[in-house]
N, C-alpha and C positions, 0 to 999 in steps of 0.2 A: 174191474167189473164196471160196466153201465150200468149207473147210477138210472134208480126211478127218478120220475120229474116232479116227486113232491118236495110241497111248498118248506120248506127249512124253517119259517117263522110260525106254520101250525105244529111243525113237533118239536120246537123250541118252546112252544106254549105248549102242550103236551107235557113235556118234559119236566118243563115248571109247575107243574100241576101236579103232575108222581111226587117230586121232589116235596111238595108238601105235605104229601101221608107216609112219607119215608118214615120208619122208626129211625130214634136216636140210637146208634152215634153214624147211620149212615146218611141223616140228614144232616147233619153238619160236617161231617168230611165230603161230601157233595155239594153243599150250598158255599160252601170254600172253594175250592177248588171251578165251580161254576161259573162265581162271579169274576175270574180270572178271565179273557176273550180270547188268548194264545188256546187256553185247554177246552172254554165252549166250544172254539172254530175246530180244534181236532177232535174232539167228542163226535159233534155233531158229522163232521165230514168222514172220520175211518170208523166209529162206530153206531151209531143213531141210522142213519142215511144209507151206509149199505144195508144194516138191519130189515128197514123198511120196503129195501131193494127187494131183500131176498124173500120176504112176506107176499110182498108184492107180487112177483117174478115166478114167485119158488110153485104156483097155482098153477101156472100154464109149462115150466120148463121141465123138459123130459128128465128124469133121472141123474143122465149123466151132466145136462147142463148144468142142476141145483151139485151136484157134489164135485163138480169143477170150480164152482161160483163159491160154494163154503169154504173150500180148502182154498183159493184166493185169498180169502177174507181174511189175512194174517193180522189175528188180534190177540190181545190177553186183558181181561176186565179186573178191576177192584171189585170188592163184595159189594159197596155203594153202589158202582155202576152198573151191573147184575139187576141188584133191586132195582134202580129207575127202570130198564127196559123191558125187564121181565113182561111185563103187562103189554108191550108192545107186540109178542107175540101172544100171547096169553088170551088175549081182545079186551083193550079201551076203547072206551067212546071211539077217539078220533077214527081209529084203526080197523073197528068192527067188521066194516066190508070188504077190508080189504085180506081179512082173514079167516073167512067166513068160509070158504071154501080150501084153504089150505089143507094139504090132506095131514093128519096125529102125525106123521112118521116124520117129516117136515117140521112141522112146530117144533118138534120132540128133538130134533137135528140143529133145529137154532136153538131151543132152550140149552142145551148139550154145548155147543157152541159159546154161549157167553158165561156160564158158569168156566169158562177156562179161563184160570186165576194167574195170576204174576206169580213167577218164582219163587217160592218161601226165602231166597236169600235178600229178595229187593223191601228193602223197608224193617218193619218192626224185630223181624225176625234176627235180622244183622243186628239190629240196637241190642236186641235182647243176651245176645252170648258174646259180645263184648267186652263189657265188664268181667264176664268170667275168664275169658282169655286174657286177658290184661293184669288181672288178678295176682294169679303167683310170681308175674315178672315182677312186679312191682316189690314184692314181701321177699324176694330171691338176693 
């Protein structure tokens, strides 16, 4: 996808700005993982930045081009990251105009879009029935 030509360091500041009315615990598993610059730089680049593309974009591009451009967008978000961008279609300050005109079905299309979660095997879930698999070999 062609990327919009906006500035990276106003929705880094943007972004830094959600991140502080985030509720806990996904203020801190994002202000972690943030202050990292491998995961801001892919934040911002595969998820942030096309977002903004497609807000942008999604105003003037006929039908087929926005649901060509969305199914591109091969992503899967944490709950954290959901709530930072949520607002970015939703309308923040930074973003207002630029959303202003995006037609419900569209917003509703990227909100739909970044609520798609990581596989329940990646992470907590795998910790969680470990123990019970490990369980009876151990006591056998």
């Amino acid at each position: 996808m062609k990327l919009f030509s906006f500035p990276a360091a106003s929705l880094e500041k943007a972004i830094h700005k959600r991140v502080l009315t985030l509720p806990s615990p996904h203020r801190e598993w994002f202000t972690e993982r943030w202050q990292q610059k491998p995961y801001k730089k892919a934040f911002v680049e595969n998820k942030a930045m096309p977002l903004v593309t497609l807000v942008a974009k999604g105003k003037t591009w006929d039908d087929a081009t926005f649901a060509e451009a969305l199914l591109e967008w091969d992503v899967t978000f944490y709950e954290a990251e959901t709530e930072v961008l949520r607002p970015l279609v939703q309308g923040d300050g930074l973003l207002q105009l630029m959303q202003k005109n995006l037609p419900a079905e569209r917003a509703q299309a990227l909100l739909d879009k970044i609520h798609t979660r990581r596989p329940v095997a990646d992470g907590a879930a795998t910790a969680g029935t470990a123990p019970a698999t490990d369980g009876p070999t151990h006591h056998a």
